[in-house]
Backbone as a chain_set.jsonl record, in Angstrom:
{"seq": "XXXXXXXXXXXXXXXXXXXXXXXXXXXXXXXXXXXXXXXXXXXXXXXXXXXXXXXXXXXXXXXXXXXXXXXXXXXXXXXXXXXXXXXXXXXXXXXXXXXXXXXXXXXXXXXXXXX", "coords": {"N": [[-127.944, 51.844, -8.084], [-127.211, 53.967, -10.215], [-124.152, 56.113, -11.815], [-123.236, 59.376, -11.192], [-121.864, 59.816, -13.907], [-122.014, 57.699, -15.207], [-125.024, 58.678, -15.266], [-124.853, 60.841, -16.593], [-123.847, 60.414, -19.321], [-126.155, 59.152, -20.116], [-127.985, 61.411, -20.22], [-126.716, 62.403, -21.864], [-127.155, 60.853, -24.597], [-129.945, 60.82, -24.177], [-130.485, 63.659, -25.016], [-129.194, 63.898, -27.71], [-130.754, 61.586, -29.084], [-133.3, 63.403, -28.926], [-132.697, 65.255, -30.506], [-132.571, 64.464, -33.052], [-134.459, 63.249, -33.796], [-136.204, 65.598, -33.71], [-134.801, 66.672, -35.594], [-135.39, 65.296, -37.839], [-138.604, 64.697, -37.756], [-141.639, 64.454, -39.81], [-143.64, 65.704, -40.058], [-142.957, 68.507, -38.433], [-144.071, 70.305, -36.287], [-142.893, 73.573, -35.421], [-142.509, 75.513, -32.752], [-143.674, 73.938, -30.994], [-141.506, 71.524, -30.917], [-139.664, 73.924, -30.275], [-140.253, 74.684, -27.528], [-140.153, 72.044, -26.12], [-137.553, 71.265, -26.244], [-136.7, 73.517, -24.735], [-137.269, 73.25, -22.628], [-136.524, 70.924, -21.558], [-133.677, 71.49, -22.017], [-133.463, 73.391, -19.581], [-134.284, 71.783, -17.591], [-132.265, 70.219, -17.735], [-130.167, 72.094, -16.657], [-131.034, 73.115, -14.33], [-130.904, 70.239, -13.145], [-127.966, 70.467, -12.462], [-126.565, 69.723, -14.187], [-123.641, 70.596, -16.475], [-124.14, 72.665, -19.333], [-122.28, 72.727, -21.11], [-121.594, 70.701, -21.542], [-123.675, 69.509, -23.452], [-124.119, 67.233, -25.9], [-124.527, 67.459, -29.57], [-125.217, 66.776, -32.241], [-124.301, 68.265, -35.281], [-124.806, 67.264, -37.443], [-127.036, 66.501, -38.133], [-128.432, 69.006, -37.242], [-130.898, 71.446, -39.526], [-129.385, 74.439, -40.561], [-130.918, 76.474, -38.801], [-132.018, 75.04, -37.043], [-129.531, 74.542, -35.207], [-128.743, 77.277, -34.927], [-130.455, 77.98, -33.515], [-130.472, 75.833, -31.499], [-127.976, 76.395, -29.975], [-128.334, 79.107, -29.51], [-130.473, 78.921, -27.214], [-129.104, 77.256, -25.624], [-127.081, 79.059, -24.763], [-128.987, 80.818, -23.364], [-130.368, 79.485, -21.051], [-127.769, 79.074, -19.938], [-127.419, 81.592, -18.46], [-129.162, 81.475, -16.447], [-129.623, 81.008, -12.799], [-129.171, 78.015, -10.931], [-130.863, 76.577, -9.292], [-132.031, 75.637, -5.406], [-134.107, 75.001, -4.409], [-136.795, 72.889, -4.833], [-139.735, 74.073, -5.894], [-139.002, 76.349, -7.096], [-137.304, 75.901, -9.169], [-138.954, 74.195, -10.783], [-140.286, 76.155, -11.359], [-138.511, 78.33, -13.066], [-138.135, 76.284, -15.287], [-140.54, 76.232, -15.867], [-141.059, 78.721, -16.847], [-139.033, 79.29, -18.483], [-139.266, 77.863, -20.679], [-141.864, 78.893, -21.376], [-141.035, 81.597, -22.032], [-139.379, 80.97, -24.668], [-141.241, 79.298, -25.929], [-142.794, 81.648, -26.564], [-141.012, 83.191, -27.954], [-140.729, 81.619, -30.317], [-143.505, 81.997, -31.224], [-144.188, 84.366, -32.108], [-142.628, 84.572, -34.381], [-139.762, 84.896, -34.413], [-137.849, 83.248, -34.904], [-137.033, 82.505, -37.565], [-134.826, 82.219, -39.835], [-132.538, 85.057, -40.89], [-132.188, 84.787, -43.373], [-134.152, 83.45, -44.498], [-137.02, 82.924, -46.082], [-140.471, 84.134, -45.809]], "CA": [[-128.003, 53.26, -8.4], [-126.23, 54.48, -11.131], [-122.963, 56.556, -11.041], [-122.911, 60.614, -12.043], [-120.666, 59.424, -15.065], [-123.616, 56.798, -16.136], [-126.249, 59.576, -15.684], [-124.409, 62.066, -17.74], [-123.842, 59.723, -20.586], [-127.903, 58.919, -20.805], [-128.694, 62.511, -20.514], [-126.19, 63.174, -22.919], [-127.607, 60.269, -25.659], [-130.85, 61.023, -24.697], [-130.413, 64.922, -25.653], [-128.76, 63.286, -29.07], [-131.467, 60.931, -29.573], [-134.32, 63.959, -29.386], [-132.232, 66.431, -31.283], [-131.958, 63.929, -34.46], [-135.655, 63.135, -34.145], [-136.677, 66.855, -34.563], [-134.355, 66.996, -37.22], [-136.419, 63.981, -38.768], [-139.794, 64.733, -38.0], [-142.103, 64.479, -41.062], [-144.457, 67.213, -39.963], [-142.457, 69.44, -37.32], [-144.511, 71.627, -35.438], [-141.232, 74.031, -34.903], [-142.524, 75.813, -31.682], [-144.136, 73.004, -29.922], [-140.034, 71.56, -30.541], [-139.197, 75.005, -29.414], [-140.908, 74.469, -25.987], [-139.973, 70.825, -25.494], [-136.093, 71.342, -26.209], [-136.006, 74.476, -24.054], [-137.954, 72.835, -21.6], [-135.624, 69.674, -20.989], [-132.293, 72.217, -21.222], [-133.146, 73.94, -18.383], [-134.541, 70.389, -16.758], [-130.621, 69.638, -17.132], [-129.497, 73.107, -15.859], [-131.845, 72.803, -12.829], [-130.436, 69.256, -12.429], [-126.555, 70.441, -12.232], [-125.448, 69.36, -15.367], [-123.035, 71.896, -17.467], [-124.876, 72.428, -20.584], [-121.088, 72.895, -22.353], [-121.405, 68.955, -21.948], [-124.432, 69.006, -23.803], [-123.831, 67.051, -26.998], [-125.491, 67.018, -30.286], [-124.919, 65.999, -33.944], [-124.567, 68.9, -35.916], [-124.758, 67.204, -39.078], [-128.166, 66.176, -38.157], [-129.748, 69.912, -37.702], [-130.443, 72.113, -40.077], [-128.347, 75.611, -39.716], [-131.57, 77.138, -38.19], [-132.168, 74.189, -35.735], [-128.369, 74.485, -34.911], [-128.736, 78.454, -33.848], [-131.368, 77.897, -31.912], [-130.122, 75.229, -30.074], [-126.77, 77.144, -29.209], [-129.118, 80.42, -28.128], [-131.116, 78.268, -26.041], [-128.206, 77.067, -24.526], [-126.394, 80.013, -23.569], [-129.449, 81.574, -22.533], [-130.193, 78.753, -20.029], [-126.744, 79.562, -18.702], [-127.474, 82.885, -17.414], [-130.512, 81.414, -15.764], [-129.148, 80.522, -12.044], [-129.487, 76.807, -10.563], [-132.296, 76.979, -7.615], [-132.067, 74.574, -4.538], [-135.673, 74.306, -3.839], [-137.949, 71.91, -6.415], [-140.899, 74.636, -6.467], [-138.524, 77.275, -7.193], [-136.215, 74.667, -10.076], [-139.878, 74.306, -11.534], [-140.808, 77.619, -12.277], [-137.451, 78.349, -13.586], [-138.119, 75.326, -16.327], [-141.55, 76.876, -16.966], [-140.7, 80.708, -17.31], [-138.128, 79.173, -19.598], [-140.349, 77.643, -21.808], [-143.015, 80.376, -22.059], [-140.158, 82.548, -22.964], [-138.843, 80.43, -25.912], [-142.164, 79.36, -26.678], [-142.942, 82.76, -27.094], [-140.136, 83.727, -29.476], [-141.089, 81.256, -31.617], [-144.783, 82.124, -31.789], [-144.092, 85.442, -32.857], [-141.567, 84.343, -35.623], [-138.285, 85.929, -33.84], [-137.197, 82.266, -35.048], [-136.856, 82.723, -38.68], [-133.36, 82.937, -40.104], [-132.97, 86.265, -41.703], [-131.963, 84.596, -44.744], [-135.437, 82.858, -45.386], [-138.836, 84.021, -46.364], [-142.116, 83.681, -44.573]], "C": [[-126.885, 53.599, -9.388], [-125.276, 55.808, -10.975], [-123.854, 58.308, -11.719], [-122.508, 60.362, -13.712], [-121.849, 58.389, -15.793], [-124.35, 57.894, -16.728], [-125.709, 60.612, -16.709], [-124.338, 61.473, -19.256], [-125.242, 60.056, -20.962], [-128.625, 60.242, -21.14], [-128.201, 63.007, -21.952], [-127.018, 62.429, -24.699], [-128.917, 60.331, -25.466], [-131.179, 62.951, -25.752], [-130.231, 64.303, -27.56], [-129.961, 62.342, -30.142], [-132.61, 62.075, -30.198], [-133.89, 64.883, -30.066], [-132.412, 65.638, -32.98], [-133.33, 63.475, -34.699], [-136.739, 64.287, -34.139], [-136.449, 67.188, -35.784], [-135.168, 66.415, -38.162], [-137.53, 63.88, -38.752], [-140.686, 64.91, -39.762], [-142.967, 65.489, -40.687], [-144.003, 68.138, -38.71], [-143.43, 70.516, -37.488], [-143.401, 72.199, -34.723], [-141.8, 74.656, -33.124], [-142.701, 74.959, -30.825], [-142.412, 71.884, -29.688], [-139.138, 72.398, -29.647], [-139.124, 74.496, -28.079], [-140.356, 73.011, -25.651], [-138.201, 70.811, -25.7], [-136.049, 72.446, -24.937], [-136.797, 74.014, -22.783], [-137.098, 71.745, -21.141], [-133.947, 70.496, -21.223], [-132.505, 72.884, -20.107], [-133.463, 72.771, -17.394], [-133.211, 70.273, -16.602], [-130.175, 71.037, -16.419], [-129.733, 72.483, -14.535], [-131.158, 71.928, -11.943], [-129.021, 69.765, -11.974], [-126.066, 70.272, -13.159], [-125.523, 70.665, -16.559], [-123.498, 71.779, -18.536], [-123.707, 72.637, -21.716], [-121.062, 71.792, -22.24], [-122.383, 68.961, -22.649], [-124.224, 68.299, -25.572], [-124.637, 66.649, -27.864], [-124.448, 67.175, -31.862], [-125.219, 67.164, -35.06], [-124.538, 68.947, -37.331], [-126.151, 66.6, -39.497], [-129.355, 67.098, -37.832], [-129.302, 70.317, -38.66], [-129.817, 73.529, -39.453], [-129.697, 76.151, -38.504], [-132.106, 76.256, -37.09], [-130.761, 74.24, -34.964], [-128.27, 75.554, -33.624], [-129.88, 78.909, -33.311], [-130.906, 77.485, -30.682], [-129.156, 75.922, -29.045], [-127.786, 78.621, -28.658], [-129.91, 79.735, -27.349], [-130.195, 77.894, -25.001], [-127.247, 77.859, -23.746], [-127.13, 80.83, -23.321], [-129.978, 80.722, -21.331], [-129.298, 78.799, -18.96], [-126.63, 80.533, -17.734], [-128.555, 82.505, -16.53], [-129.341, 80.432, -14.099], [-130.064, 78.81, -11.715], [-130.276, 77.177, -9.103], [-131.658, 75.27, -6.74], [-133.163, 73.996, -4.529], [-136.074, 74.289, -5.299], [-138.889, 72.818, -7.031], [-139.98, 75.608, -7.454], [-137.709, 76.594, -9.092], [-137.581, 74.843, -11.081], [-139.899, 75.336, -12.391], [-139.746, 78.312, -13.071], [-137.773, 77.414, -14.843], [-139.555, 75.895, -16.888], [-141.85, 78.134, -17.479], [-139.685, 80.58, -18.681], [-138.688, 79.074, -21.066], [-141.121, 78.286, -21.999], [-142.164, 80.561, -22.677], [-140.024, 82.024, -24.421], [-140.384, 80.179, -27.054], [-143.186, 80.461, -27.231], [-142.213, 83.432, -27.968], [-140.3, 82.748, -29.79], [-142.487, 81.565, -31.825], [-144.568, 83.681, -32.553], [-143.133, 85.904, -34.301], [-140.425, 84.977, -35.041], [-137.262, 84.491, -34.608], [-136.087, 82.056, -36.38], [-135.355, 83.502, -39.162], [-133.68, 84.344, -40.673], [-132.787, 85.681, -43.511], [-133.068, 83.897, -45.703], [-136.329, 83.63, -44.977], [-139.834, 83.341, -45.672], [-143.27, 83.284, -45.658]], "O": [[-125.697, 53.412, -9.128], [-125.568, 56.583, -10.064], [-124.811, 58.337, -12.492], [-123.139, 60.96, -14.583], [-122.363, 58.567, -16.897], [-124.466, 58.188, -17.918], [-126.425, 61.068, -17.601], [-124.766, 62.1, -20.224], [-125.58, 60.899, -21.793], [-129.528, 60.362, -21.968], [-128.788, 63.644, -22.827], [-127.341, 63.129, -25.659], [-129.518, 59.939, -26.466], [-131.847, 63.209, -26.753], [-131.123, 64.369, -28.405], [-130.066, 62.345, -31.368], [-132.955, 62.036, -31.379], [-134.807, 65.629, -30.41], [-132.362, 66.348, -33.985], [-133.547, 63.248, -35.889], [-137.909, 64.088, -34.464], [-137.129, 67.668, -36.691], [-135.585, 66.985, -39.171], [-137.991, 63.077, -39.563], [-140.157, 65.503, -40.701], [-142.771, 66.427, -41.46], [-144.929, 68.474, -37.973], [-143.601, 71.324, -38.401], [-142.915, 71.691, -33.712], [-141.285, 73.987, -32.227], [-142.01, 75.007, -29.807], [-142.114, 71.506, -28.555], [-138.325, 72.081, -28.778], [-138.131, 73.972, -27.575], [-140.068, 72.998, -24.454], [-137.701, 69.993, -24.928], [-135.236, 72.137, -24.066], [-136.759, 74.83, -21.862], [-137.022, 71.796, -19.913], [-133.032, 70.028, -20.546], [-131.458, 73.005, -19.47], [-132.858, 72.815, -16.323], [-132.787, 70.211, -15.448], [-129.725, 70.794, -15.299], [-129.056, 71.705, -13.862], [-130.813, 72.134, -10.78], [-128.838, 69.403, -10.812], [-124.898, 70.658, -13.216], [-126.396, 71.301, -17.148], [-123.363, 70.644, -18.992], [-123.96, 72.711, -22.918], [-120.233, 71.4, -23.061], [-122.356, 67.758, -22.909], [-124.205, 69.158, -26.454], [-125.454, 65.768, -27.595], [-123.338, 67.588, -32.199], [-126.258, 67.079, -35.713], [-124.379, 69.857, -38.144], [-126.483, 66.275, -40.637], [-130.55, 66.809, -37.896], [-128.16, 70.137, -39.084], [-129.732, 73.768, -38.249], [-129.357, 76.191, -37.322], [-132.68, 76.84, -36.171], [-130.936, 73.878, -33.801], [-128.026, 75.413, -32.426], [-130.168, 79.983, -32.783], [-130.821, 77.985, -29.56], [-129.304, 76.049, -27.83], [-127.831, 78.997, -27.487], [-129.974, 80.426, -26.332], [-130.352, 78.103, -23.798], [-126.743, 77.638, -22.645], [-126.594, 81.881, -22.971], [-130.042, 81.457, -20.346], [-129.494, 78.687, -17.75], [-126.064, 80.52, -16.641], [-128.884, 83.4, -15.752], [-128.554, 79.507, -14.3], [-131.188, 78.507, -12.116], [-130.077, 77.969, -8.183], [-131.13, 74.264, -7.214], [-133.349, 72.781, -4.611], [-135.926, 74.981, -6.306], [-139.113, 72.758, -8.24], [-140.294, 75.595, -8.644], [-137.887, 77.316, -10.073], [-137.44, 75.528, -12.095], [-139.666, 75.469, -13.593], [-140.253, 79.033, -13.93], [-137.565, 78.156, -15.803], [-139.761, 76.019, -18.095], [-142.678, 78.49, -18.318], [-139.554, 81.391, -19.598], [-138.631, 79.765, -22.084], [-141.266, 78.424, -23.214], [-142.051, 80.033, -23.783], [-140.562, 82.664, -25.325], [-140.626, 80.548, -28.204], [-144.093, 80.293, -28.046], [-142.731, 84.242, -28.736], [-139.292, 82.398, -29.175], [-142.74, 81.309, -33.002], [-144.949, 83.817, -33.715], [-142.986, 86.945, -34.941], [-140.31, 86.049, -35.635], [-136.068, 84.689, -34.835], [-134.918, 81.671, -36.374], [-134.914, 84.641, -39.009], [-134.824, 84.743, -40.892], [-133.234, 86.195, -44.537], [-133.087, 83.752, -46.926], [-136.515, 84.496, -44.121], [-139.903, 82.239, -45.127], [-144.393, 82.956, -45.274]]}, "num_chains": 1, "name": "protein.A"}
């Protein structure tokens, strides 16, 4: 069984790994990213782990993948940690609607670019 201190690493290089392969997608579908990033930060909330450990490579988004990620992540924070699994769930999928709902409606869009 692996330690706390293991698992935090892997979460942490896997976060790193899928942040640098959004950046790199050749045809990004941005919401369906939306939904699958804000869907595995609250998976780590849920789990226990502080999302101020969460580490990523900010020379590998662009600015508007950057301030996403950081509002995703401190709106995850206000979201409390649940005990019970059903409860942990629905928490990870209320999350994701949400997000994946501000990006379907364009809320995403820097102000500084055009549509």
């Amino acid at each position: 069984m692996k330690s706390k201190t293991e698992q935090l690493r892997m979460k942490r290089f896997s976060i790193l790994l899928f942040l640098v392969s959004v950046a790199h997608a050749e045809v990004p579908n941005e919401c369906q990213l939306v939904e699958e990033t804000s869907a595995m930060l609250m998976q780590l909330r849920q789990s226990g782990l502080s999302l101020d450990d969460v580490d990523f490579n900010p020379e590998a988004l662009s600015a508007k993948e950057q301030v996403l990620l950081k509002g995703m992540i401190d709106d995850a924070k206000d979201v409390p940690i649940y005990q019970i699994p059903l409860t942990r769930q629905k928490a990870i999928d209320d999350f994701k609607v949400k997000w994946l709902e501000v990006c379907q409606s364009a809320d995403v869009v820097m102000p500084t670019e055009t549509r």
